[in-house]
C-alpha positions as CSV (number, residue, x, y, z in Angstrom):
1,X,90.9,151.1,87.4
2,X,89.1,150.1,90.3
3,X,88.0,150.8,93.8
4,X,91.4,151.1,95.3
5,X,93.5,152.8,92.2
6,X,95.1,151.6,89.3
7,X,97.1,148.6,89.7
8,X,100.4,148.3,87.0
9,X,101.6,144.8,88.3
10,X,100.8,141.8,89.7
11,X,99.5,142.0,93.8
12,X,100.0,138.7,95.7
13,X,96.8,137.2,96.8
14,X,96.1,136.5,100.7
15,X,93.5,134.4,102.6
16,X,92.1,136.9,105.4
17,X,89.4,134.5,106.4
18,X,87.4,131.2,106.8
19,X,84.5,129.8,107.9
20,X,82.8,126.1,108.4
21,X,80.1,125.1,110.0
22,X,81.9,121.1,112.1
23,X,81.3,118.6,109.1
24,X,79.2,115.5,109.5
25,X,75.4,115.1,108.9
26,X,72.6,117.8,107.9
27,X,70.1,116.7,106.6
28,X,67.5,120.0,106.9
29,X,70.0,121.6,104.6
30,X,70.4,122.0,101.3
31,X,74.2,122.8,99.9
32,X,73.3,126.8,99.5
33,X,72.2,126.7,102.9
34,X,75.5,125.2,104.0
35,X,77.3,127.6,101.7
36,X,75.8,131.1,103.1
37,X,76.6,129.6,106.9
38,X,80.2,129.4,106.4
39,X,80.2,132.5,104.2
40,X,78.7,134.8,106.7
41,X,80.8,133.1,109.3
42,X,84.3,134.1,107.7
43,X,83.2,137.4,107.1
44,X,81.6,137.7,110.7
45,X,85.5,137.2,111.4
46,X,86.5,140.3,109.9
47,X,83.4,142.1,110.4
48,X,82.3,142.8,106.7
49,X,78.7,142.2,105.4
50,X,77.7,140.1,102.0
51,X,77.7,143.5,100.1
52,X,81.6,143.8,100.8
53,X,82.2,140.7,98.1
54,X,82.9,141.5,94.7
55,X,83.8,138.3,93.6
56,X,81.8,135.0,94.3
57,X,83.6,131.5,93.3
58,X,81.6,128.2,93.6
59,X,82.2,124.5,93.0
60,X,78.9,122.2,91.8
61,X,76.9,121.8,94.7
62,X,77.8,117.9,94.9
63,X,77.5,114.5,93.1
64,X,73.8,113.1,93.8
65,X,71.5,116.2,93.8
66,X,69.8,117.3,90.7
67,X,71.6,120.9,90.2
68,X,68.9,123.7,87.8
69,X,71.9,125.7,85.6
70,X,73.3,129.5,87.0
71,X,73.7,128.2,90.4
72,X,76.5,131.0,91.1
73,X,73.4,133.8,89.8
74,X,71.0,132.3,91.8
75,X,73.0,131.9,95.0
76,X,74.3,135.4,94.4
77,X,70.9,136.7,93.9
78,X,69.8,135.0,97.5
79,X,72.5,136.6,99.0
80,X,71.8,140.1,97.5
81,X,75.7,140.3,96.1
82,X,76.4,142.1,93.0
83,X,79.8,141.1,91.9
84,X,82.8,141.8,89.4
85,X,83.3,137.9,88.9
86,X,80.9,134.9,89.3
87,X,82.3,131.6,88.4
88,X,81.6,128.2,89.2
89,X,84.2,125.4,88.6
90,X,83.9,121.4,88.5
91,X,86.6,118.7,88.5
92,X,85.7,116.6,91.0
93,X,88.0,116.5,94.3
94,X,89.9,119.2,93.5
95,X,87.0,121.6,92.2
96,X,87.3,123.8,95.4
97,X,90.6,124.6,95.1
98,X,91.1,125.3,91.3
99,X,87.7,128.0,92.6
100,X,90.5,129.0,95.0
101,X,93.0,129.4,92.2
102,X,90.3,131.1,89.8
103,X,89.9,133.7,92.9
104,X,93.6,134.3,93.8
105,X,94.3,135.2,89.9
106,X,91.4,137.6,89.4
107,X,92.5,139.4,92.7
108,X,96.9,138.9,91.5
109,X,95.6,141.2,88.4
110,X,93.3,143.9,90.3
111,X,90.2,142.4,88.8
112,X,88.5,141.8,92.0
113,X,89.3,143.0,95.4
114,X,87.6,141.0,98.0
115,X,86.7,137.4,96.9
116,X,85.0,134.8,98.6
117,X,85.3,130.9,97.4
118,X,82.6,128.9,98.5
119,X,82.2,124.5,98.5
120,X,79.3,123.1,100.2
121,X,77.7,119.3,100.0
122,X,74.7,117.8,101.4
123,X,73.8,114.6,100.6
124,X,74.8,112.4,103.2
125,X,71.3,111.1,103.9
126,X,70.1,111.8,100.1
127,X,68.9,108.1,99.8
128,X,68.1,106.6,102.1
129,X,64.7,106.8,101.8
130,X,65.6,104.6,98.7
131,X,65.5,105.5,94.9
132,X,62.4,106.3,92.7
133,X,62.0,107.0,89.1
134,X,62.8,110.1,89.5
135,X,67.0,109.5,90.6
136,X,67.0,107.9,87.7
137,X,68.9,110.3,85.5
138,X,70.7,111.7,88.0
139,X,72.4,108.2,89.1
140,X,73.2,107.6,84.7
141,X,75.0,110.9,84.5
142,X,77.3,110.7,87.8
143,X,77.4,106.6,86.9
144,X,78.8,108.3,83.3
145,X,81.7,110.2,85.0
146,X,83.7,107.1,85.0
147,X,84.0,106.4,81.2
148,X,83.1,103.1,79.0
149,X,85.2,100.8,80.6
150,X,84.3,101.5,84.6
151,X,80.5,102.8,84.1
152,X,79.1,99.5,83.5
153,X,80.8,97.7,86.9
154,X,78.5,100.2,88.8
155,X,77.7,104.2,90.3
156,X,80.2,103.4,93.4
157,X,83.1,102.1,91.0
158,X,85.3,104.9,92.8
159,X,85.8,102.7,95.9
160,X,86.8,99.3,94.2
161,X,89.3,101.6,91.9
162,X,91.1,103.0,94.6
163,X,90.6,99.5,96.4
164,X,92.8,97.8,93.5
165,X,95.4,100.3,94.2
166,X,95.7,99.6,97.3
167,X,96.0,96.1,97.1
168,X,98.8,96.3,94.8
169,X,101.1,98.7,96.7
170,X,100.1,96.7,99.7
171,X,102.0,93.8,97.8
172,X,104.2,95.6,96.6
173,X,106.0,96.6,99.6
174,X,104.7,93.9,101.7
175,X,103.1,96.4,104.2
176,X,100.9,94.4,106.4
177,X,97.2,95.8,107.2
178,X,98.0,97.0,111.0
179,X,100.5,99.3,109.6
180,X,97.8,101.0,107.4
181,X,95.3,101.0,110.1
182,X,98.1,103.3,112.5
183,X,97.4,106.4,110.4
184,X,93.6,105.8,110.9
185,X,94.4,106.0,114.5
186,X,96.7,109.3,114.2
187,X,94.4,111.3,112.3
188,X,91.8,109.9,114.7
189,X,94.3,112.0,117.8
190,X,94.2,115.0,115.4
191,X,90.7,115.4,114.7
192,X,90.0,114.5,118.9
193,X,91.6,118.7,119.3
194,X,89.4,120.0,116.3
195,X,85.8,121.1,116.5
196,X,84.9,121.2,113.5
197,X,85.6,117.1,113.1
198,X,82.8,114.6,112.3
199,X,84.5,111.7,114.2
200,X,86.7,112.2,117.4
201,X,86.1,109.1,119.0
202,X,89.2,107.5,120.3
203,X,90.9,104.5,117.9
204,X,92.3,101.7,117.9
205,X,94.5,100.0,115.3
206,X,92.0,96.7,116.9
207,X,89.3,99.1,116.1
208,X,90.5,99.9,112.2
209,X,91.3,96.6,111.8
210,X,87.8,94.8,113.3
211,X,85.4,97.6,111.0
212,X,83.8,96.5,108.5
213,X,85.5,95.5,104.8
214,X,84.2,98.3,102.4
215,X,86.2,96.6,99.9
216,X,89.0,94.5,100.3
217,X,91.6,96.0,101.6
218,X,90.2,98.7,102.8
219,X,88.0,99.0,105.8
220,X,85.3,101.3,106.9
221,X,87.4,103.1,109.4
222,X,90.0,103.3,106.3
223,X,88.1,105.3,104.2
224,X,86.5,109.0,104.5
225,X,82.9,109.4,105.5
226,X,80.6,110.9,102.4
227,X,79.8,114.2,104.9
228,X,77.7,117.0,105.0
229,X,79.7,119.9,105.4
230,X,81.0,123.2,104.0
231,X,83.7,125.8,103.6
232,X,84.7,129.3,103.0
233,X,87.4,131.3,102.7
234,X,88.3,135.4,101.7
235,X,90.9,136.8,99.7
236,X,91.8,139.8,98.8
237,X,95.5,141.7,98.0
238,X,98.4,141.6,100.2
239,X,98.0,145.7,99.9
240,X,94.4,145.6,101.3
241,X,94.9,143.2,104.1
242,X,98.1,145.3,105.0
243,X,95.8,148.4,105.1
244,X,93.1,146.9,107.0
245,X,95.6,144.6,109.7
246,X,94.2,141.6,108.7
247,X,97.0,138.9,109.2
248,X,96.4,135.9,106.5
249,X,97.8,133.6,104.9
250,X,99.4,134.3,101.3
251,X,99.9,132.3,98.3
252,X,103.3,132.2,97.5
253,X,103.4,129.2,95.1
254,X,101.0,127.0,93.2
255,X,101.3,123.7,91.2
256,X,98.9,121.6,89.2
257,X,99.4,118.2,86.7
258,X,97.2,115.8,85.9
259,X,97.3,112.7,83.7
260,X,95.6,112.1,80.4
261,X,94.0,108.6,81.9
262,X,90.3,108.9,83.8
263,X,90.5,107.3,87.0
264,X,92.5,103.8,86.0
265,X,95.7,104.6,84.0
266,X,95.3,101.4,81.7
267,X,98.4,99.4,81.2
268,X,100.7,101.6,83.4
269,X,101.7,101.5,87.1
270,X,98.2,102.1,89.7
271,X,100.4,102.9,92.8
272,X,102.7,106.0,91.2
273,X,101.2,109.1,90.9
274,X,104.2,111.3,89.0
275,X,101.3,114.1,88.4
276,X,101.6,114.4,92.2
277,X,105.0,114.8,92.5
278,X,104.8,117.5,89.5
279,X,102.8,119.4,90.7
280,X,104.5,119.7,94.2
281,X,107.9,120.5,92.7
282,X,106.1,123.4,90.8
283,X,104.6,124.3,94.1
284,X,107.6,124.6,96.3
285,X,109.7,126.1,93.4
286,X,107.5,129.0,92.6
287,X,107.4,129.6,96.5
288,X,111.4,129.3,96.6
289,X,110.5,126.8,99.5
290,X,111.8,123.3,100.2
291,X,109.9,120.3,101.9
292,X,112.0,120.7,105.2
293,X,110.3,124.4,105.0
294,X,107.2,123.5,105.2
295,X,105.7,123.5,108.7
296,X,102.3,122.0,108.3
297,X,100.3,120.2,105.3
298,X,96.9,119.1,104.1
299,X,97.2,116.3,102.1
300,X,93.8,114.8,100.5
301,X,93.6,111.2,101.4
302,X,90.1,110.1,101.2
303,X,91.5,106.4,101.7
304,X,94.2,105.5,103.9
305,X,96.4,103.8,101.9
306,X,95.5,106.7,98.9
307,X,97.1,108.8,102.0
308,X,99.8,106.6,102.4
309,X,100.5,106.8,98.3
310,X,99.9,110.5,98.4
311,X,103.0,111.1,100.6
312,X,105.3,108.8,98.8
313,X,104.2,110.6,95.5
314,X,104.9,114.5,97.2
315,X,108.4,112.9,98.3
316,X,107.7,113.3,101.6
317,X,108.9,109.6,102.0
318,X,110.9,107.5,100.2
319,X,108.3,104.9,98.1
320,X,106.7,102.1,100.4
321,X,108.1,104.1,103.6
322,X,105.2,106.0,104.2
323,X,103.5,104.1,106.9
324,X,106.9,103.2,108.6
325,X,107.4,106.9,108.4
326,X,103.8,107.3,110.0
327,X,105.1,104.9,112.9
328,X,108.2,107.0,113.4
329,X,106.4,110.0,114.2
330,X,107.8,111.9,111.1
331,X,104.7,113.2,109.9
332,X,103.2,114.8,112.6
333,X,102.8,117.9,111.3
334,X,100.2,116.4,108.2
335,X,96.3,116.9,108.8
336,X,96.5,118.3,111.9
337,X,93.0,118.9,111.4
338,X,92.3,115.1,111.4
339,X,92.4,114.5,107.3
340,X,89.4,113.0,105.9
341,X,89.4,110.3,107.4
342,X,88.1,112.0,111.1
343,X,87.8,115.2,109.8
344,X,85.1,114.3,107.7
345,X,84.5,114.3,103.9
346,X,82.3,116.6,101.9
347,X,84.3,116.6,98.7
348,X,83.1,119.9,97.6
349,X,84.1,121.3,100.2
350,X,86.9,119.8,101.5
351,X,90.0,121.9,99.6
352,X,88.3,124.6,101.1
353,X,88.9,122.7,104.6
354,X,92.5,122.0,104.0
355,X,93.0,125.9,102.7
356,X,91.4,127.0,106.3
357,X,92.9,124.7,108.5
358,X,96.8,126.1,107.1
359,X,94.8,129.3,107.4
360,X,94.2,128.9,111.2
361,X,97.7,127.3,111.9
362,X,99.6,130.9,109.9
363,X,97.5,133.3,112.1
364,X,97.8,131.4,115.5
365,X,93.9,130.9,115.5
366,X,93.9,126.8,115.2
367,X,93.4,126.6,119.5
368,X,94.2,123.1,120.4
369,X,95.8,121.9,117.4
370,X,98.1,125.5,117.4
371,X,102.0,124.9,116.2
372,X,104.5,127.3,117.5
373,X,104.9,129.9,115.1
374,X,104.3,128.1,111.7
375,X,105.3,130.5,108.8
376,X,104.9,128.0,105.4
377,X,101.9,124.9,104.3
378,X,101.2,123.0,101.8
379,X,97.4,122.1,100.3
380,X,97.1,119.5,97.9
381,X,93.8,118.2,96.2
382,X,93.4,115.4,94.0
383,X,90.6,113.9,91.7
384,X,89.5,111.3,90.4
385,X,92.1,108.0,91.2
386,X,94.3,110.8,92.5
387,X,94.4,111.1,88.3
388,X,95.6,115.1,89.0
389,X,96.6,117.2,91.8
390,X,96.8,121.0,92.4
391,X,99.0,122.0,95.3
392,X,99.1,125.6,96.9
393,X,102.0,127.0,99.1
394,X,100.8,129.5,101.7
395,X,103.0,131.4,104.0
396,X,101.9,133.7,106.8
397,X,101.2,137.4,105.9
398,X,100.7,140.6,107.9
């Protein structure tokens, strides 16, 4: 029983809200400061307090920062929220939305009624101050993350992994560097209608191609900016937002697969990603949808040619097309909100992001970057070398 009746099935689960303060640089802030802004500004949206929560879902509060343990207790505690569920999930890129998925279950079997997941990061300008003794330990536990065979060549061993990639579908499918560069210069468009975007600047594929090499082949404008920012969002039953005329956005279908290999899949293939595909196959199918159905998508794509992969991996285009495709103008409808490449980059957050931006689009509230009457979107998150995906279906609700 709860505070709305017995429940003898299963209610489907609907985003009613979302907040986010524009990503890019704070460096006042810690992550729980970030995390009650964009909480209190989703449910400013539907004009609900704290107390109205029941269920609080977190993701660790980022990478570099020295984190004490109960973080979901504490964080609760500052915002005076007793709840029916308090959880906290890690698993790197995709922690925020597995949080999402964790909420959207307890609410599917009545367990919770109005729950908020939260992703914040702030640690943009952590360092540069430099590093003392006391980073120390911090730096050998992240540094650990990437195993015995990719610790040792260093803490940043992320970028030279997907950089390795990208060099070998590059030659692969003897895609030549401008063509990469053009989808830097599309999101770039994108993220020039969204307020919320760290970088709106105007591009050029001159522009991509003249910024600096963060590691061959990928240059700076190539890759995501490391960003301050956060996320929310609300969910709650499709029987409460009915009952309250709060249009939303409703999981209809979810997927998830990942691979057994941590960050380099040793002796196989680095630029297929079948987990991907998996786990948008189990996506659409639960939702009874079909790609062509789908009006608008987040995809991840913290690198640009990770992007490019991405696609090819969710079928979107046939392998090594993807940036042809991006030239023809047949992805329009992909990060509208910029991706993470112009959007901005706070990992913790950014499922969260992608979740609020499909959000905006299903309830006509996305201003600039608004679609005509979108009804069906697709999230995906990834982690580690894009070593496991989750991908949610939403379709619009109310």
């Amino acid at each position: 029983m709860n505070a709305f009746g017995a429940r003898d099935r299963l209610t489907r689960p609907v985003v009613v809200a979302f907040g986010a303060p524009p990503v890019g640089k704070y460096p006042d802030d810690t992550p729980d400061d970030l995390a009650e802004r964009a909480l209190r500004e989703a449910l400013a949206t539907l004009e609900l307090p704290l107390g109205a929560l029941d269920g609080l879902y977190l993701v660790a509060a980022g990478y570099a920062r020295t984190v004490a343990p109960l973080r979901p207790q504490r964080l609760a505690e500052r915002l005076g929220v007793p709840t029916r569920a308090l959880t906290e999930i890690e698993c790197g890129g995709a922690s925020a939305l597995l949080a999402f998925k964790a909420a959207c279950q307890d609410v599917a079997l009545g367990h919770v009624e109005l729950a908020a997941v939260v992703g914040a990061q702030a640690e943009r300008e952590l360092f540069d101050g430099g590093i003392d003794e006391g980073d120390i330990d911090r730096i050998l536990l992240v540094n650990a993350g990437f195993g015995p065979y990719l610790a040792p060549l260093g803490l940043l061993a992320v970028v030279p992994v997907y950089a390795l990639a990208a060099q070998r579908y590059l030659h692969d499918h003897g895609i030549e560097p401008a063509a990469v560069a053009e989808l830097a210069v599309r999101l770039r468009e994108r993220a020039a209608r969204n307020p919320r975007a760290e970088l709106r600047d105007p591009l050029t594929v001159d522009d991509v191609l003249g910024s600096r090499v963060v590691c061959p082949p990928i240059h700076k404008l190539e890759a995501a900016p490391w960003s301050d920012g956060a996320a929310a969002v609300i969910v709650c039953s499709q029987e409460l937002a009915h009952e309250r005329g709060w249009p939303g956005a409703a999981l209809t279908g979810w997927g998830e697969a990942h691979d057994d290999a941590n960050f380099i899949p040793f002796g196989r293939d680095l630029t297929r990603y079948p987990w991907i595909g998996q786990a948008t196959e189990d996506a659409l199918a639960r939702a009874g949808r079909t790609r062509d159905e789908l009006d608008v998508l987040e995809i991840y794509g913290a690198f640009a040619p990770a992007e490019l992969m991405t696609y090819e991996a969710m079928d979107l285009c046939e392998p090594g097309g993807a940036a042809a495709a991006v030239a023809r103008g047949e992805l329009e409808n992909v990060n509208l909100s910029g991706g993470r490449l112009s959007l901005g980059h706070p990992p913790q957050a950014t499922p969260l992001l992608e979740v609020g931006e499909i959000f905006e689009q299903l309830t006509g509230r996305a201003g600039e970057r608004q679609l005509a009457g979108p009804q069906a979107g697709l999230v995906q998150a990834e982690h580690g070398l894009m070593n496991g995906a989750a991908v949610a279906v939403l379709e619009a609700s109310g």
